[in-house]
C-alpha positions, 0 to 999 in steps of 0.5 A: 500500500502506497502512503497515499492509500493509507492516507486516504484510509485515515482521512477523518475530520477533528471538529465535524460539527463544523460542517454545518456550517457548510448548510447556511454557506449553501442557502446564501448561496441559492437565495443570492442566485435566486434572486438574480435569476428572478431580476428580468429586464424591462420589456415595456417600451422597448423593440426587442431587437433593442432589448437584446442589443442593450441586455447585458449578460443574459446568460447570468446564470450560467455566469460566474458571480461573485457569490459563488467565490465568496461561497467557495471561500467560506467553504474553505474556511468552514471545512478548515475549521473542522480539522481535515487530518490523515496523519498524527502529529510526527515526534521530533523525538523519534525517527520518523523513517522505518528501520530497515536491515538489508540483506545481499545476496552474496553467491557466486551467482550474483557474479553473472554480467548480464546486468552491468557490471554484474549482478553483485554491483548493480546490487550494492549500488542499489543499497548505497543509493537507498542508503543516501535516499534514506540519509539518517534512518537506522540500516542494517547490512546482512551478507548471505549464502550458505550462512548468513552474518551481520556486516553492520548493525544497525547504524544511522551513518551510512558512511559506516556501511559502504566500506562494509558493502564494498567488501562483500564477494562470494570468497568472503563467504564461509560456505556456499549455498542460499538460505534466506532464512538465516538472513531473515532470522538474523534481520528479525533479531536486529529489529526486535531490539527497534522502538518500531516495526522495521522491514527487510529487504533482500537484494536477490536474483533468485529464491527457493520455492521453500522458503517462500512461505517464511518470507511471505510471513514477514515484513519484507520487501524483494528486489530482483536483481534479474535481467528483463525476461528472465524469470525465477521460480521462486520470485514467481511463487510470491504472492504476498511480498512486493518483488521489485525488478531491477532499473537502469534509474532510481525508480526501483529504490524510490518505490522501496522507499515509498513501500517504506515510508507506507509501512512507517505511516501505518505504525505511526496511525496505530500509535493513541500516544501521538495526536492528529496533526490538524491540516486545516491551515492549508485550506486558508491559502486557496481561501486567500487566493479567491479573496484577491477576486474582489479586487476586480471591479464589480466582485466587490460586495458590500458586506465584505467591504464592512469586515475588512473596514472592521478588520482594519481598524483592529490595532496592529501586534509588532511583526518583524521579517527578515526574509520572504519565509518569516512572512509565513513562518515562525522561527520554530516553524522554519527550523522544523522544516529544516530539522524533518529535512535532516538539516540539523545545522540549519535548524538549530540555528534556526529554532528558538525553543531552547529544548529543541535547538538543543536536540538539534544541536545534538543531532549535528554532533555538537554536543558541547553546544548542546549541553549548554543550551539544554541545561537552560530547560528544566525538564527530565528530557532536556537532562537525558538529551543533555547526558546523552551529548556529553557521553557523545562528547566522553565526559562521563561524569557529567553525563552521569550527573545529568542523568541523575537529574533526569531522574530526580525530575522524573524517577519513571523517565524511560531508559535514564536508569539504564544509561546512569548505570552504564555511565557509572560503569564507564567512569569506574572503568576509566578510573580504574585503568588510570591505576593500573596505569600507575607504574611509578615511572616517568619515561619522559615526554614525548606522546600524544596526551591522553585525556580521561575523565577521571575527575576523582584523581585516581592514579598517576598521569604516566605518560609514555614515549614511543621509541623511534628505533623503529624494529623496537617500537610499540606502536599505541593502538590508534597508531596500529590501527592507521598503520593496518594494510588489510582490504575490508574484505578479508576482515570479512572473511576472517570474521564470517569464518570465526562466527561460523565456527561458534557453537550457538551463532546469533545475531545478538553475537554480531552486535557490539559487545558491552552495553552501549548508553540508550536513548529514550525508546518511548514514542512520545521522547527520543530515540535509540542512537545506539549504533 
């Protein structure tokens, strides 16, 4: 289903009680209209070869007059009024695109060049394109063949992903073979831990007919990666998965993307927490456009000439505009727009609520910032949001102090327990490796500084000198890290294999070990940043 269907599903209005008002708007209308059918010119006196020529718009009724735009406007106004709606009002809090975990295809099969360059390519170019369409959702990246393995995580950078993507081939692979339901195991494991429904998307050029019914039973989207022509007996078993063929352009992964923002609309529709977004504003710029008829001469009626002289009489509020936008938009308004757009620098700079210039701000990485003009709002969201930027930024102590206020403010805020402990624990580890790092020795100066957040002064500060005899020297684990010549796809490789031989391999063992500082899941605060 499109999201215009699901639009048009939910359409209702908020206020119905004013359309009644759309009963008087009709009866004006009639009685104006009657009258002026009833108003005949004289027939006394007059030849009628000259009746006619001197007759003016004889055919009045079928003339538009300035009743009928009048009417319209009110009709406008009145249906306005009553708060058309197909959409709840988005949170600012939550992401508002699906989760999606996508997962390749990666045989030897996907090698074939009957699609340039090959079938693999064309494949990863596809993800990347979706990847860049969908900038700042969550994605995963699962590679599949005989078995099935987490390349990504869920992540909301997709600069992440594409070294990743561009590492996949058929050798990395520790097994051969197709089972597309360990990918999709695998991918229903990455968004049980999601605050929403999510979808997954296989990139494929082929499906055994077996495992049709388990793909049928979930939320997952099919893009064939097969030539024009050329068909599979599997993709032609789906019935009740949307099979997607290939392009030369992007309009295969603008209706995934749609099929996607359709999936998101639906689950936001379920959700009592968030209210209806009233779209009734929008009816006022048609309403405003038939207003500029009157101008006309001859359209202008009496009536309306008596409410704009009342109108104009009213006093005048200050207003202040400094570009065409602030003629219509307020500051919040317009850094909304820039934040649903993903501009967070723009938006930031743009909003006045500190609350939300604050989250902007962290949505940007500019969590020093953010931190600052967070702790001018006096709420348990603003001091979780605030917690979460300085463990972005590694002051951990202070995140902990923030999230103890969260939760002075509000003891039930969700997750702010979890990540006090999980930053309590980061501090502890901190301080604790800065004693076992007190060695008593001074070897001189000569490193980088190394700056922990040990506010509680445990441990000596060591610093250690790298030797630069070259075949003796101890390289620090950033300098070993740049100094690595290893292709991603022997990383890959090496890691595939380790996962394969595990006793009990999960997707829960292809995330990040340790615990990780959680947003807020709820719908109604922020969201899961973990990566």
């Amino acid at each position: 289903m499109t999201p215009v269907l699901v639009a048009l599903e939910a359409f209702h209005v908020l206020r119905p009680l004013w359309l009644g008002a759309l009963v008087p708007i009709a009866a004006l209308w009639w009685m104006v209209r009657a009258r002026r059918a009833h108003r005949a010119a004289p027939r006394d006196g007059l030849a009628p070869h000259l009746r006619d020529a001197l007759t003016v718009g004889s055919d009045g009724q079928r003339r538009v007059m300035p009743i009928d735009m009048v009417c319209v406007a009110l009709a406008l106004l009145a249906f306005g009024a009553s708060g058309p709606t197909w959409s709840r009002q988005p949170d600012p809090f939550v992401a508002q695109s699906a989760p999606l975990v996508a997962a390749l295809k990666v045989t030897p099969s996907m090698t074939a060049d009957d699609i340039a360059p090959s079938r693999l390519e064309r494949g990863k170019q596809k993800i990347r394109d979706l990847l860049e369409l969908r900038a700042g959702a969550r994605t995963a990246l699962i590679a599949y063949a005989g078995t099935a393995h987490v390349a990504v995580p869920m992540t909301e950078d997709p600069g992440v992903m594409l070294p990743y993507l561009a590492g996949l081939d058929p050798a990395v692979m520790p097994e051969e073979g197709d089972r597309p339901g360990l990918a999709l195991d695998s991918a229903q494991a990455l968004l049980s831990r999601e605050t929403g429904p999510g979808a997954v998307l296989f990139v494929t050029d082929g499906l055994d007919p077996d495992d049709v019914p388990a793909l049928s039973a979930a939320n997952v989207i099919i893009l064939s990666l097969l030539p024009e022509g050329q068909g599979d007996r599997g993709l032609e078993a789906v019935s009740d998965v949307p099979v997607i063929a290939v392009t030369a352009d992007g309009a295969d992964v603008a209706q995934i993307d749609r099929l996607l923002d359709a999936a998101q609309a639906r689950a936001l529709l379920d959700d009592d927490r968030q209210p209806w977004l009233d779209r009734g504003p929008w009816l006022a710029l048609p309403a405003a456009l038939l207003m500029l008829l009157w101008f006309r001469r001859g359209w202008t009626m009496r009536w309306v000439l008596m409410v704009a002289a009342f109108l104009l009489t009213q006093p005048a509020s200050q207003a202040r505009a400094d570009g065409i936008a602030d003629w219509f938009f307020t500051p919040d308004q317009r850094g909304r727009l820039a934040f649903d757009r993903g501009d967070f620098r723009v938006a930031s700079e743009a909003f006045s609520d500190p609350l939300w210039r604050g989250y902007a701000l962290y949505r940007d990485g500019q969590y020093a910032d953010a931190a600052e003009v967070l702790s001018r709002v006096e709420t348990a969201q603003a001091a979780f949001i605030q917690g979460m930027a300085y463990l972005r930024s590694r002051s951990y102590r202070d995140g902990v102090r923030a999230f103890e206020t969260a939760l002075l403010r509000d003891p039930d805020y969700p997750n702010a327990a979890e990540n006090l402990e999980t930053a309590r624990a980061i501090v502890a580890y901190v301080e604790e490796a800065q004693e076992q790092s007190d060695t008593g020795e001074d070897r001189g100066i000569g490193a980088d500084d190394v700056v922990f957040d040990n506010e509680s002064g445990k441990g000596e500060e060591t610093v250690i000198s790298v030797p630069e005899d070259g075949a003796d020297a101890l390289l620090s684990a950033d300098q070993w890290m740049t100094t690595v010549d290893t292709r991603t796809g022997d990383f890959l490789k090496s890691r595939f294999a380790l996962e394969q031989n595990r006793p009990a391999p999960s997707a829960e063992a292809d995330a990040p070990d340790g615990d990780e500082p959680r947003e807020d899941s709820s719908q109604s605060q922020a969201p899961e940043l973990a990566e």
